[in-house]
MARTIZA-836210 format. One record per residue (C-alpha): x, y, z; residue number from 0. Coordinates in nm, 3 decimals. Layout:
N
<xx = X | yy = Y | zz = Z | seq = NUM>
...
***
This chain:
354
<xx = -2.395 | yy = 0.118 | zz = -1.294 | seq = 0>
<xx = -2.182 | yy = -0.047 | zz = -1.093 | seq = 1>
<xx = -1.866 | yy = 0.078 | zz = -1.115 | seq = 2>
<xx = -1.953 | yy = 0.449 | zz = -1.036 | seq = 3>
<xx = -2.094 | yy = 0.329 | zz = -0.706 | seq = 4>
<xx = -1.773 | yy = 0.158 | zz = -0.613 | seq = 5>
<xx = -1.536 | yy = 0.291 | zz = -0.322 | seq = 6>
<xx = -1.216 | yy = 0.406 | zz = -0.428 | seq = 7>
<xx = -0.883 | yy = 0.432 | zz = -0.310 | seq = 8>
<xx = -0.610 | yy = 0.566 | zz = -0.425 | seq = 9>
<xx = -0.307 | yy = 0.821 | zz = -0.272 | seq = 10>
<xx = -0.490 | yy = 1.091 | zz = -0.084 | seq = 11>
<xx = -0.825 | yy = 0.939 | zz = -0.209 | seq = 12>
<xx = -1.045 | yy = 0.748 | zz = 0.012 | seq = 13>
<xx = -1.403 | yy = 0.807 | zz = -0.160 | seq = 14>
<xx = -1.728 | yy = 0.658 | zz = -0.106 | seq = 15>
<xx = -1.787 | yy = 0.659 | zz = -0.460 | seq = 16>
<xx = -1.628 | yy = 0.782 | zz = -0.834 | seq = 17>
<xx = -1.851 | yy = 0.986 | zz = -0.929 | seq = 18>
<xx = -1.707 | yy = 1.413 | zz = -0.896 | seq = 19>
<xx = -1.918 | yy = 1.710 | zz = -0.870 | seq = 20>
<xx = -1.751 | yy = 1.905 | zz = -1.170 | seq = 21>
<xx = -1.648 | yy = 2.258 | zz = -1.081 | seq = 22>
<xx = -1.905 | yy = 2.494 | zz = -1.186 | seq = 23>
<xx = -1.938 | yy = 2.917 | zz = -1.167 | seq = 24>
<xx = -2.242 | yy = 3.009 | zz = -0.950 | seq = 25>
<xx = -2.201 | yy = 3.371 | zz = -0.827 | seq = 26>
<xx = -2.330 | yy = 3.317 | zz = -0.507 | seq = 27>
<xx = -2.082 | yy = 3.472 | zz = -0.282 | seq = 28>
<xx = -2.201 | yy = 3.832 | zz = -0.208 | seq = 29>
<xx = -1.875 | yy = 4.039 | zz = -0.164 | seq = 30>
<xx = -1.646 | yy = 3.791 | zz = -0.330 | seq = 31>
<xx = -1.694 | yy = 3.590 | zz = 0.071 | seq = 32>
<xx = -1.845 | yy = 3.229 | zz = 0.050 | seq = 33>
<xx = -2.187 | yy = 3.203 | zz = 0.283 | seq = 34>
<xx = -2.427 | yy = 2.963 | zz = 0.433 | seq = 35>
<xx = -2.624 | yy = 2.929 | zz = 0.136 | seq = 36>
<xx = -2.328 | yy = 2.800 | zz = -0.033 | seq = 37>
<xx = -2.245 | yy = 2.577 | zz = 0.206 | seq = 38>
<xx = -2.627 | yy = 2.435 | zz = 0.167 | seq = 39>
<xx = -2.539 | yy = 2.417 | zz = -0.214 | seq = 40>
<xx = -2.231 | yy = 2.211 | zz = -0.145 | seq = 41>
<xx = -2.388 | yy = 2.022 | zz = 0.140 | seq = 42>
<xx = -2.730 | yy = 1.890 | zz = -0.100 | seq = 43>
<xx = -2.440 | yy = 1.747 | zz = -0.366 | seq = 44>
<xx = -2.215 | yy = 1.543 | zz = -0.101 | seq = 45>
<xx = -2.358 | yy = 1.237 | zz = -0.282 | seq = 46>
<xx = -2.029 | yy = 1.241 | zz = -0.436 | seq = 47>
<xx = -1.749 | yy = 1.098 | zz = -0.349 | seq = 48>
<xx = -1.600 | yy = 1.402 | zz = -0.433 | seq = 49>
<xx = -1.654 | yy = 1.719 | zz = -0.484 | seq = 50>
<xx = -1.446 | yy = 2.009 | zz = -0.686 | seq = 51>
<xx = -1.563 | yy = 2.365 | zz = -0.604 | seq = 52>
<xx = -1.637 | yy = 2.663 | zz = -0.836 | seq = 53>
<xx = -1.357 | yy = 2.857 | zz = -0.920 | seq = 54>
<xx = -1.197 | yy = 3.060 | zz = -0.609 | seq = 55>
<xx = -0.948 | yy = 3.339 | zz = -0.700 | seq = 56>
<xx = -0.617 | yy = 3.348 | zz = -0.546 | seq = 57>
<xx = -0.599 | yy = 3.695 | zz = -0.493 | seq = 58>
<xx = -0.807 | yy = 4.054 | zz = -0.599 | seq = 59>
<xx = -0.692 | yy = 4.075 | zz = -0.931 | seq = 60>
<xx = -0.843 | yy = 3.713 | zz = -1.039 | seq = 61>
<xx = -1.190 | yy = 3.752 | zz = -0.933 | seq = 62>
<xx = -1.272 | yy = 3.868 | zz = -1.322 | seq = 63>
<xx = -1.690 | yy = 3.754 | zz = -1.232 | seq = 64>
<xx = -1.961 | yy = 3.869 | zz = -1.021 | seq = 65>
<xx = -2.010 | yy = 3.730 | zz = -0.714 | seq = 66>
<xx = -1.696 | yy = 3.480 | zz = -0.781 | seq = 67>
<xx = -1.544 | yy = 3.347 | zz = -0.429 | seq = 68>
<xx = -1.195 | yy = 3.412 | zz = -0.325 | seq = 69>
<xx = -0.979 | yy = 3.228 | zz = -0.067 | seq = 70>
<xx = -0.738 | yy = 3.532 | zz = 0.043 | seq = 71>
<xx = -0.872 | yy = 3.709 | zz = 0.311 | seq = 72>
<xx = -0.941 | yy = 3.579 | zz = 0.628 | seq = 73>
<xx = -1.323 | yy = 3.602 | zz = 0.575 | seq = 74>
<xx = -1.328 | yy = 3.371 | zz = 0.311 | seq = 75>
<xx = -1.158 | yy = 3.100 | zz = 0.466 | seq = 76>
<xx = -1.391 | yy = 3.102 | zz = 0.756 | seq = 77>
<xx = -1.691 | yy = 3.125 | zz = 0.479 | seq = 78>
<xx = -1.513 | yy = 2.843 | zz = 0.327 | seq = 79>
<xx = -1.467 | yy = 2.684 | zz = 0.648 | seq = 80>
<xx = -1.922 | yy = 2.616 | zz = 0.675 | seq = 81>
<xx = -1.893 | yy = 2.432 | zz = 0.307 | seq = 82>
<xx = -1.613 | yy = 2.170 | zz = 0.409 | seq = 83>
<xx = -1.745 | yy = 2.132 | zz = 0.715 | seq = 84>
<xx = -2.113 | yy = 2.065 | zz = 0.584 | seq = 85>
<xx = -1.961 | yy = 1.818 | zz = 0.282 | seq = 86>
<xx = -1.735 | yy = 1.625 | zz = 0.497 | seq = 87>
<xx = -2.062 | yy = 1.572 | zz = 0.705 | seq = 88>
<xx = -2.167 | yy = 1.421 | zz = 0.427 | seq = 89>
<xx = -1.898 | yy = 1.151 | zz = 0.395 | seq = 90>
<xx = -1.773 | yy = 1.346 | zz = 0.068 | seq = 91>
<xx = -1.414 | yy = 1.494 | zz = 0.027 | seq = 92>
<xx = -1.402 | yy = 1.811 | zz = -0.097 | seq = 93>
<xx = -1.086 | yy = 2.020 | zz = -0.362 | seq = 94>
<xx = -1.127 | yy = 2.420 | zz = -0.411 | seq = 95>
<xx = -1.049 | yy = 2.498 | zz = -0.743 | seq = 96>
<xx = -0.824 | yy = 2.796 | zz = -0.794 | seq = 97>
<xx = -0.881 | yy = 3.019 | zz = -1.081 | seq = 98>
<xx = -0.758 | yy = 3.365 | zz = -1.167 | seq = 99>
<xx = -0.907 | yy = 3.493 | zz = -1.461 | seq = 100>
<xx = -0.638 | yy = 3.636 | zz = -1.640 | seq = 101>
<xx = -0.788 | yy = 3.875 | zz = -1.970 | seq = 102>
<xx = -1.099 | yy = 3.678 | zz = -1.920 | seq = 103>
<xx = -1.231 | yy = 3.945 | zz = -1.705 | seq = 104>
<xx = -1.409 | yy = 4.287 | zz = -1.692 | seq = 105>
<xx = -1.260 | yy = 4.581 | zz = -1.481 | seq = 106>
<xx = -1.606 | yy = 4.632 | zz = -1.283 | seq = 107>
<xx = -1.583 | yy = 4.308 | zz = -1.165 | seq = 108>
<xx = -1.243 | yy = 4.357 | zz = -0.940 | seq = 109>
<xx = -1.215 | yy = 4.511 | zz = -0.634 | seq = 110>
<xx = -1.198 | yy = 4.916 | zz = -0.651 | seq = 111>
<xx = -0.787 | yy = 4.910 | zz = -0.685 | seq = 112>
<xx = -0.723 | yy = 4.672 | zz = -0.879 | seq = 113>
<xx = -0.642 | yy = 4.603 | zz = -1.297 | seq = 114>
<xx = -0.725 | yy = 4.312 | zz = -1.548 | seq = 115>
<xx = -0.411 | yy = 4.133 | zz = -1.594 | seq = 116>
<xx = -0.218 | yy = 3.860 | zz = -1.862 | seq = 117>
<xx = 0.035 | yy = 3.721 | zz = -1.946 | seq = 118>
<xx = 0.060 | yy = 3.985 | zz = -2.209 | seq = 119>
<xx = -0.165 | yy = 4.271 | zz = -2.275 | seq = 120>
<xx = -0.372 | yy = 4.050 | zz = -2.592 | seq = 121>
<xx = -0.730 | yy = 4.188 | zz = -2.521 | seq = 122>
<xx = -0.964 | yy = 3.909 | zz = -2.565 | seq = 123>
<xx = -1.229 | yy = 3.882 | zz = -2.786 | seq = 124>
<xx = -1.625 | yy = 3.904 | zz = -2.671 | seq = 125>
<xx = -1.816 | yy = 4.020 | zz = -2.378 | seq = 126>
<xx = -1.835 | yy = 3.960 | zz = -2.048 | seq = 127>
<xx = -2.115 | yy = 3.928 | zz = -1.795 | seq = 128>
<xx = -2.120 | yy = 4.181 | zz = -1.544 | seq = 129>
<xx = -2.413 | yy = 4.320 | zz = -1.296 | seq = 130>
<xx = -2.495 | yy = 4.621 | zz = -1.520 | seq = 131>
<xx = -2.462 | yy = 4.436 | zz = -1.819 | seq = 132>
<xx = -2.253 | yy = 4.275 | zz = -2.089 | seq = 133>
<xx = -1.934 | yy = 4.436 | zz = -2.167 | seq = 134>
<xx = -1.638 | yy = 4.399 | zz = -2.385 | seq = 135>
<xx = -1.310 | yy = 4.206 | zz = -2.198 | seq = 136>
<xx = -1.096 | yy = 4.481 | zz = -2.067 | seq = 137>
<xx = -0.761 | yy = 4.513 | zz = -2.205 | seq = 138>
<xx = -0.510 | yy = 4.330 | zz = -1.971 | seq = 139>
<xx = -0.172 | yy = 4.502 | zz = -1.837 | seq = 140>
<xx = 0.118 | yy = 4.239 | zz = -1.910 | seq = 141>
<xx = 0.246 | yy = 4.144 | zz = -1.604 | seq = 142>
<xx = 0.633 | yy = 4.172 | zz = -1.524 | seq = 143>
<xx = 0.876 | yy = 4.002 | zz = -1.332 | seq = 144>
<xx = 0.779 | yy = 4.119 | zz = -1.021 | seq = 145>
<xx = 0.394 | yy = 4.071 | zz = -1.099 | seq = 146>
<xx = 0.477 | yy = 3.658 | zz = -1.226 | seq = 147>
<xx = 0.650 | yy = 3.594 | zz = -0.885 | seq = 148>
<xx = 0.347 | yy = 3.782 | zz = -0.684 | seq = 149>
<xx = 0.107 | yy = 3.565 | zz = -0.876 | seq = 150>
<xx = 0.316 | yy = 3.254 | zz = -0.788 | seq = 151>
<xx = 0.292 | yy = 3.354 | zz = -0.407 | seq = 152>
<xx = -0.088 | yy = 3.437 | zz = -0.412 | seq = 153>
<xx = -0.153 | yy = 3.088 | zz = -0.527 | seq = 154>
<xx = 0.065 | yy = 2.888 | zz = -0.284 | seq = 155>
<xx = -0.077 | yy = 3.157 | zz = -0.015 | seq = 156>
<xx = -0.404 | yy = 3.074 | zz = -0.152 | seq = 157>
<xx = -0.375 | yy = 2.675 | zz = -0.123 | seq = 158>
<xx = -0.215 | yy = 2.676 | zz = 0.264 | seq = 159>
<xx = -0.550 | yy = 2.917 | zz = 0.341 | seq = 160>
<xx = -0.768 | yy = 2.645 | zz = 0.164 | seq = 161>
<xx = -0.604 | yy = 2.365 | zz = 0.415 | seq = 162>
<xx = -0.692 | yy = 2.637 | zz = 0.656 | seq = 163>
<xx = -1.037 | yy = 2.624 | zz = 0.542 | seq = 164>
<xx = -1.018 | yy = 2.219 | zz = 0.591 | seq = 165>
<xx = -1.005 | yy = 2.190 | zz = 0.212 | seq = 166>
<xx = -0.904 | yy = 1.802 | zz = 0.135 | seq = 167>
<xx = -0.673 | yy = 1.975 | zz = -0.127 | seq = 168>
<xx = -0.663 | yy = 2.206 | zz = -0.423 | seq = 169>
<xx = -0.694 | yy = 2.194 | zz = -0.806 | seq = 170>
<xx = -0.557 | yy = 2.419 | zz = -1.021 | seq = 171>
<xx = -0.765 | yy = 2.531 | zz = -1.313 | seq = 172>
<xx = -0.530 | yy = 2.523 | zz = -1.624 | seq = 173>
<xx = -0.834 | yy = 2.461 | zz = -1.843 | seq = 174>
<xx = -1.109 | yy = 2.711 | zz = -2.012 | seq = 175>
<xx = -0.875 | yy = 2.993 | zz = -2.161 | seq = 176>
<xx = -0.815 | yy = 3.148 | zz = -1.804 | seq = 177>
<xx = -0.503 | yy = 3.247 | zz = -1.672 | seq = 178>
<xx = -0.325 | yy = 2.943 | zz = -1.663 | seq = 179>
<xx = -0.390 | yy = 2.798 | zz = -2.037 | seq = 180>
<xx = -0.334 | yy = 3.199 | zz = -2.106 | seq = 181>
<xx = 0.029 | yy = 3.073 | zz = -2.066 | seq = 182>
<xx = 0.015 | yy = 2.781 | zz = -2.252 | seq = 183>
<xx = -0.089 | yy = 2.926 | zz = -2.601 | seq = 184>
<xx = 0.117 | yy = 3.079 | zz = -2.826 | seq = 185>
<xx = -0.139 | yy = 3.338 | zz = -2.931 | seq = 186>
<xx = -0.245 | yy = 3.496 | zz = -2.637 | seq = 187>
<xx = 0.131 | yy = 3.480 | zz = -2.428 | seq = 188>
<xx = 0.374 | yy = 3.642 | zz = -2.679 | seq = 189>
<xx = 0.656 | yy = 3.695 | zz = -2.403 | seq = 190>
<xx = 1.008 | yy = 3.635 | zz = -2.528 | seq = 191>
<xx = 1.120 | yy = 3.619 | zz = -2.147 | seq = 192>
<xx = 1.184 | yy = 3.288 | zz = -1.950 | seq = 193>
<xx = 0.740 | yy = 3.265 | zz = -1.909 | seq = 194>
<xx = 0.713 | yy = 3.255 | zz = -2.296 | seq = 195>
<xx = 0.865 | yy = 3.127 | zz = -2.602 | seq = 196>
<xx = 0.881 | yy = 2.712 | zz = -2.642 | seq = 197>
<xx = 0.670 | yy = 2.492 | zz = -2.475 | seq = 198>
<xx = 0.913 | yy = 2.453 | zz = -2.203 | seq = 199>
<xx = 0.891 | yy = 2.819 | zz = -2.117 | seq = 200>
<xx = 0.499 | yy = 2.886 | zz = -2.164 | seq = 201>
<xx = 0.420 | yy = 2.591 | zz = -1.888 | seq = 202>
<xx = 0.660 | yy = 2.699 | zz = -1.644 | seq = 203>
<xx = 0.403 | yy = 2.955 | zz = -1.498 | seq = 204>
<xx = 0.186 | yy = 2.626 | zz = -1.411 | seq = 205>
<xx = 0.477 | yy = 2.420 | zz = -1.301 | seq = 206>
<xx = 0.655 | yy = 2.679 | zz = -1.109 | seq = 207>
<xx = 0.286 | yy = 2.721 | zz = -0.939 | seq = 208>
<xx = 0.225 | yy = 2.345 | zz = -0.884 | seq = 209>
<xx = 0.552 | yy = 2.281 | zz = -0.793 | seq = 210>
<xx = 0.577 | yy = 2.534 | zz = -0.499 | seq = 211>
<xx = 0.231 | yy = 2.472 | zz = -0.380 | seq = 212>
<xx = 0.326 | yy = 2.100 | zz = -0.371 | seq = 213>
<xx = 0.583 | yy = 2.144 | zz = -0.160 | seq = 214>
<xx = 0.409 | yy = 2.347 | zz = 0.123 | seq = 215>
<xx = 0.058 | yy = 2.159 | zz = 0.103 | seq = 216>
<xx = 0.176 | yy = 1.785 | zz = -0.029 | seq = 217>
<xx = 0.150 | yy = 1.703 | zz = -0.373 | seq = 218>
<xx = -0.080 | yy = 1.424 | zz = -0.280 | seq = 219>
<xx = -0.356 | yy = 1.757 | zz = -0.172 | seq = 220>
<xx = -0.290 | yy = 1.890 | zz = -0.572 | seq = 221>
<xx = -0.451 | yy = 1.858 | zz = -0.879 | seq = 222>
<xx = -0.477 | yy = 1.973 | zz = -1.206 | seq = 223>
<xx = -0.791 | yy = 2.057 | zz = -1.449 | seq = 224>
<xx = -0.704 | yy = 2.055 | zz = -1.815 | seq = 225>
<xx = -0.906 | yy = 2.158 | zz = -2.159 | seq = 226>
<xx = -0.671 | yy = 2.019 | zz = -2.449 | seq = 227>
<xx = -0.771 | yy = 2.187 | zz = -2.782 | seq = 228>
<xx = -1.097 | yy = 2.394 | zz = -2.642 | seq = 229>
<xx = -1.091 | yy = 2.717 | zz = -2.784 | seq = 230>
<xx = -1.368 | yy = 2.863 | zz = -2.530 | seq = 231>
<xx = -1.303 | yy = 3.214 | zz = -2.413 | seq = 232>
<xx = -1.102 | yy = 3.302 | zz = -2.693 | seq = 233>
<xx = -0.830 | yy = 3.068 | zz = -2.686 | seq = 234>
<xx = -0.709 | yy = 3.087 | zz = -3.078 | seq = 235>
<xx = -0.595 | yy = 2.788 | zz = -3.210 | seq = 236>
<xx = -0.303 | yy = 2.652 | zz = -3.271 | seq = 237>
<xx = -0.087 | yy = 2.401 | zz = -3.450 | seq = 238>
<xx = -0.249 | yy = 2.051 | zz = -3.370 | seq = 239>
<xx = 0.081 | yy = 1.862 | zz = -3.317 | seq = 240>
<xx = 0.252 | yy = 2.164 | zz = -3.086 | seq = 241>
<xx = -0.090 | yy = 2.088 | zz = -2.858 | seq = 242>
<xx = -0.092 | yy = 1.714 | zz = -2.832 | seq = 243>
<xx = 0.297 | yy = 1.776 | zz = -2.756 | seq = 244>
<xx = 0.233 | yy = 2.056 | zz = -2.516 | seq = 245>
<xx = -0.049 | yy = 1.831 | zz = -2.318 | seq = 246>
<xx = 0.165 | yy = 1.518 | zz = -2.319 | seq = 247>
<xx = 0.455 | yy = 1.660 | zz = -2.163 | seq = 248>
<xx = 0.268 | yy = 1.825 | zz = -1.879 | seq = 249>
<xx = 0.085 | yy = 1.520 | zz = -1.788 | seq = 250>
<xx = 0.467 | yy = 1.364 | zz = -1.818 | seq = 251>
<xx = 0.577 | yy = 1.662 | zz = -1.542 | seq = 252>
<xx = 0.237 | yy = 1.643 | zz = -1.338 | seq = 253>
<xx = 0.338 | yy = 1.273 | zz = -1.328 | seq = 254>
<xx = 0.710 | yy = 1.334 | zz = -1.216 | seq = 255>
<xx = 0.555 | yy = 1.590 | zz = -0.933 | seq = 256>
<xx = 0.335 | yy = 1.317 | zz = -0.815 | seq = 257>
<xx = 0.010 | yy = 1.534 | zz = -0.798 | seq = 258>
<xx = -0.317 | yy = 1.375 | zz = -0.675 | seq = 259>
<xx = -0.519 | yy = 1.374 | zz = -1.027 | seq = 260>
<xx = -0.560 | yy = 1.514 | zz = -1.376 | seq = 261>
<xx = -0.907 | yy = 1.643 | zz = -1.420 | seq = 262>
<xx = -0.971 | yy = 1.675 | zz = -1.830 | seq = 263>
<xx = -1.278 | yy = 1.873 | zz = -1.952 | seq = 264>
<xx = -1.316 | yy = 1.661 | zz = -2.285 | seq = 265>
<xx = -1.445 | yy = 1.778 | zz = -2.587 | seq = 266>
<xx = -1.465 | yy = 1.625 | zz = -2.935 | seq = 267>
<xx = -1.149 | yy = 1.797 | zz = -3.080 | seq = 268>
<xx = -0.958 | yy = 1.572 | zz = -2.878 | seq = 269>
<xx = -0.756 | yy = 1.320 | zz = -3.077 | seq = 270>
<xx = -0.800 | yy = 0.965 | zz = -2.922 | seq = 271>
<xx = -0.392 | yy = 0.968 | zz = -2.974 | seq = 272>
<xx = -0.383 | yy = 1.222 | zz = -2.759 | seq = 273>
<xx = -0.610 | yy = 1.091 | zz = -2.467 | seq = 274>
<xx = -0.431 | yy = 0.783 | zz = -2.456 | seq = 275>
<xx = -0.069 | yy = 0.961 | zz = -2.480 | seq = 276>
<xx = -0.181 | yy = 1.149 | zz = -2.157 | seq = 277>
<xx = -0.330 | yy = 0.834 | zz = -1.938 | seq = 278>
<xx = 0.038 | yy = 0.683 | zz = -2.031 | seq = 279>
<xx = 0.237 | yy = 0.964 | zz = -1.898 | seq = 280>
<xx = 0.030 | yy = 1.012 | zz = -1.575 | seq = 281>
<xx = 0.037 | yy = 0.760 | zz = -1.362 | seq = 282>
<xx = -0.198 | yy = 0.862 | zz = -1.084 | seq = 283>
<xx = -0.575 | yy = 0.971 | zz = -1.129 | seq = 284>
<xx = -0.747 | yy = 1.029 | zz = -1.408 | seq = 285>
<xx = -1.105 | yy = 1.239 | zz = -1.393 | seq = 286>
<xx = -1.298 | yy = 1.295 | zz = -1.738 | seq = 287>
<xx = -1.576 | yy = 1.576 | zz = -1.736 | seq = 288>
<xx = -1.803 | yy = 1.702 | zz = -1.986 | seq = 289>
<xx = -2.076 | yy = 1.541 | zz = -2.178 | seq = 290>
<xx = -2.120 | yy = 1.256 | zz = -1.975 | seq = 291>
<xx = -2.434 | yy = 1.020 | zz = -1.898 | seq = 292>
<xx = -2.438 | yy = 0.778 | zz = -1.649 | seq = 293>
<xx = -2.421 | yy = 0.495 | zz = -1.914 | seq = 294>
<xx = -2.102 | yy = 0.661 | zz = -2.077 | seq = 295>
<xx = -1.919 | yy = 0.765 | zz = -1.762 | seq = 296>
<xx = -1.985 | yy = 0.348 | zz = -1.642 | seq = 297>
<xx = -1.844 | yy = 0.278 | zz = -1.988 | seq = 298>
<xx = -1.509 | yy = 0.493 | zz = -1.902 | seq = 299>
<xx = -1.455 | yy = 0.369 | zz = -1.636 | seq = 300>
<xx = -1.539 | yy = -0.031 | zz = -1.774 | seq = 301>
<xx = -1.258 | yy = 0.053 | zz = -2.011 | seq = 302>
<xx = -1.003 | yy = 0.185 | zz = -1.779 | seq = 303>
<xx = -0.938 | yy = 0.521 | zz = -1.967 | seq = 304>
<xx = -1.078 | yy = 0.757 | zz = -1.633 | seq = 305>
<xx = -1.039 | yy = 0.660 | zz = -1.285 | seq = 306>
<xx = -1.299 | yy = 0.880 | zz = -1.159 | seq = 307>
<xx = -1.594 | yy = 1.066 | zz = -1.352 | seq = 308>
<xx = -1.750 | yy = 1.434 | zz = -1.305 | seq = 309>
<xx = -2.055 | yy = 1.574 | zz = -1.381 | seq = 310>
<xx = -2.141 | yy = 1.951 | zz = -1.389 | seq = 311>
<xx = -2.552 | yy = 2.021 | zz = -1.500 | seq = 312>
<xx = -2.678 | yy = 1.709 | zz = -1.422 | seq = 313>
<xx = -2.600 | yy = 1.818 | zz = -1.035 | seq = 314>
<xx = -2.645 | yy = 2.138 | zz = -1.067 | seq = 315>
<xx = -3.028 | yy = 2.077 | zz = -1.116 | seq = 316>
<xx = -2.998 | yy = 1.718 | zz = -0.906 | seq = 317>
<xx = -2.894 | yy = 1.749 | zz = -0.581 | seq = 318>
<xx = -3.010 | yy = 1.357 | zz = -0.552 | seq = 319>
<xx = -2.851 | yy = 1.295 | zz = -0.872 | seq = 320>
<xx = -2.661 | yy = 0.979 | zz = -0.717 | seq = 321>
<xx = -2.992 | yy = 0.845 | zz = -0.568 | seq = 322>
<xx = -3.170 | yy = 0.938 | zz = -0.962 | seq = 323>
<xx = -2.890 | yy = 0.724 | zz = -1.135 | seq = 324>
<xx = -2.954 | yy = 0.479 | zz = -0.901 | seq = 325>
<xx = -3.315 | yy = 0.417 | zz = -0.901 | seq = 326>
<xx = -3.265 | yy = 0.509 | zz = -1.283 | seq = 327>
<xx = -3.550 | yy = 0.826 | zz = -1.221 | seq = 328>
<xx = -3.599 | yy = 1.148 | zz = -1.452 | seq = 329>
<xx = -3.359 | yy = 1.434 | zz = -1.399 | seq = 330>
<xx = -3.462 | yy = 1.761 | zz = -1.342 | seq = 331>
<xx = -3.367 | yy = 2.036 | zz = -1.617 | seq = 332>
<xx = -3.131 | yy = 2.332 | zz = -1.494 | seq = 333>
<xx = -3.301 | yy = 2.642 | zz = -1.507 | seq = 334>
<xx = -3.062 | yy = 2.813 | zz = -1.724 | seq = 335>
<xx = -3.233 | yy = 3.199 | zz = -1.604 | seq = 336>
<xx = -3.070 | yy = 3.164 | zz = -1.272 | seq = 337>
<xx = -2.752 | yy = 3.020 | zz = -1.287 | seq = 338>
<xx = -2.547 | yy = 3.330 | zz = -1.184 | seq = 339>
<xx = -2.816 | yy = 3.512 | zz = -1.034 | seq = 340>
<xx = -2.787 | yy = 3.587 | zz = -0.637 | seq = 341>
<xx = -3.015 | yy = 3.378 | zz = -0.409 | seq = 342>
<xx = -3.154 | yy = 3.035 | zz = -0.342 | seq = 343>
<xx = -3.365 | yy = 3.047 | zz = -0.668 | seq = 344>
<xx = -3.209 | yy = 2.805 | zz = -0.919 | seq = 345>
<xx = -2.958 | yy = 2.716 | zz = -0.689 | seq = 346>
<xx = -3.047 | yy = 2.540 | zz = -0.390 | seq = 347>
<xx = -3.436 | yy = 2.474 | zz = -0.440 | seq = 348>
<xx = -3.448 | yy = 2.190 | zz = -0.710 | seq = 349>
<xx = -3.691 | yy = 1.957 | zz = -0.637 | seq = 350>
<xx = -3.551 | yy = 1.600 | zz = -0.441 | seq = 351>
<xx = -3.672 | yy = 1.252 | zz = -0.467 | seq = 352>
<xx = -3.896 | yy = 1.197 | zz = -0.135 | seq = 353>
***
């Protein structure tokens, strides 16, 4: 396990280590406002080298979860401000992942006010977890002109406040059928304006994003989570070759924008073609997530094809999970009851080595 232990450097990157804490939904924050139990959460994981929070809304109408963060009001940054300031304690560098929600959302879950929005008004398919129980998606209002260009300000708004919050940088969360990879597929963004269309048109929401949060934060503080052919929270599928082409040429313009990383949830619809077409168009980092061991994230990164390596359960039950690997000791099993409850149970009282 040598390799996952080793420093490295790279851009923006100084880490102890190349092993990533894998961004993960925990509906912790009471009020939508990060806390000090959060901060503990964050704090027991800073074995990492780094470490890529749960999703954090840009703005009101994002927040499509319980208990999901936010970074735009001036209460969450400073609740954001006890987590960065307990990892980088730890020697760890820390990204906040922004996510809006898009369709993928329940009404009860925003802020009294506020509307589920999409790229179009395509309800999605399925239920959604909400305090009083599990509910159908809501039916999204298509946002307009005006609403695209407010959602492209509350995102670059969003990343300044996490530098505010002493955030090492951002990544945006194109991945997991929420807003974002709304845009990218055909099926779910039907607009015939400038946001819609080819595949030119259905990434320049993401581009347009990156592109202007880039220039106010650095691009070497940006990065980018993808999910290439994952059809999780209803993301219908579509023709193979149009998503290996779409995929390719964003990491080709993430590339040309010089952002820190690509971070890609893998999963085995992948096509190795299609892996490989990516890590040649993207020069910079390259994290792989999902499904990992210790022995198969070492063998990734043996073989050159990920730069870095995340894991997601195996710290959200192992705090310690670096020192586990290490001493090559059981892992403890996440307690699957709790992981979106509020409080400390099943969230910051798994069990350490002594």
């Amino acid at each position: 396990m040598k390799k996952l232990f080793e420093y490295y450097k790279k851009g923006v990157f100084q880490l102890k280590n190349r092993v990533v804490l894998a961004p993960m939904t925990r509906s912790r924050a009471i009020n939508n406002v990060p806390n000090d139990l959060m901060a503990t959460y964050y704090k027991q994981r800073s074995g990492a080298g780094l470490i890529v929070t749960e999703g954090t809304s840009p703005n009101p109408d994002g927040l499509g979860y319980p208990r999901i963060p936010g970074i735009f009001s001036d209460a969450q940054v400073e609740g954001w401000k006890l987590a960065t300031n307990a990892v980088h304690q730890g020697g760890s560098k820390i990204f906040l992942q922004l996510m809006h929600t898009g369709r993928i959302a329940h009404s009860s879950n925003l802020p009294d006010g506020y509307q589920v929005v999409g790229l179009s008004d395509v309800k999605a398919a399925g239920e959604i977890y909400t305090d009083t129980g599990m509910y159908e998606y809501s039916a999204p209002a298509a946002l307009d002109a005006d609403g695209i260009a407010r959602i492209i300000r509350d995102h670059v708004k969003a990343a300044k406040n996490a530098i505010a919050a002493g955030f090492d940088g951002v990544e945006l969360h194109g991945a997991h059928g929420y807003l974002l990879e709304q845009s990218l597929n055909p099926h779910v963004n039907n607009r015939t304006d400038n946001y819609g269309g080819s595949i030119e048109n259905r990434s320049r929401l993401l581009l347009e994003i990156i592109q202007q949060i880039a220039a106010v934060i650095g691009a070497d503080k940006v990065g980018l989570r993808i999910s290439p052919y994952l059809t999780s929270n209803d993301m219908p599928v579509y023709d193979g070759e149009e998503v290996h082409q779409t995929y390719v040429y964003l990491a080709g313009e993430m590339s040309r924008l010089n952002i820190a990383y690509l971070h890609i949830s893998n999963n085995p619809g992948i096509p190795e073609d299609t892996h490989q077409r990516i890590r040649d168009a993207f020069a910079n980092t390259i994290i792989y997530c999902n499904g990992l061991t210790a022995e198969t994230a070492e063998a990734k990164l043996l073989d050159g094809s990920a730069d870095l390596v995340a894991f997601g359960r195996s710290f959200l039950a192992n705090p310690d999970f670096m020192r586990r690997i290490e001493k090559n000791v059981p892992l403890n099993e996440p307690d699957y009851n709790t992981l979106y409850t509020p409080g400390a149970q099943g969230y910051t009282d798994y069990p350490e080595l002594d």
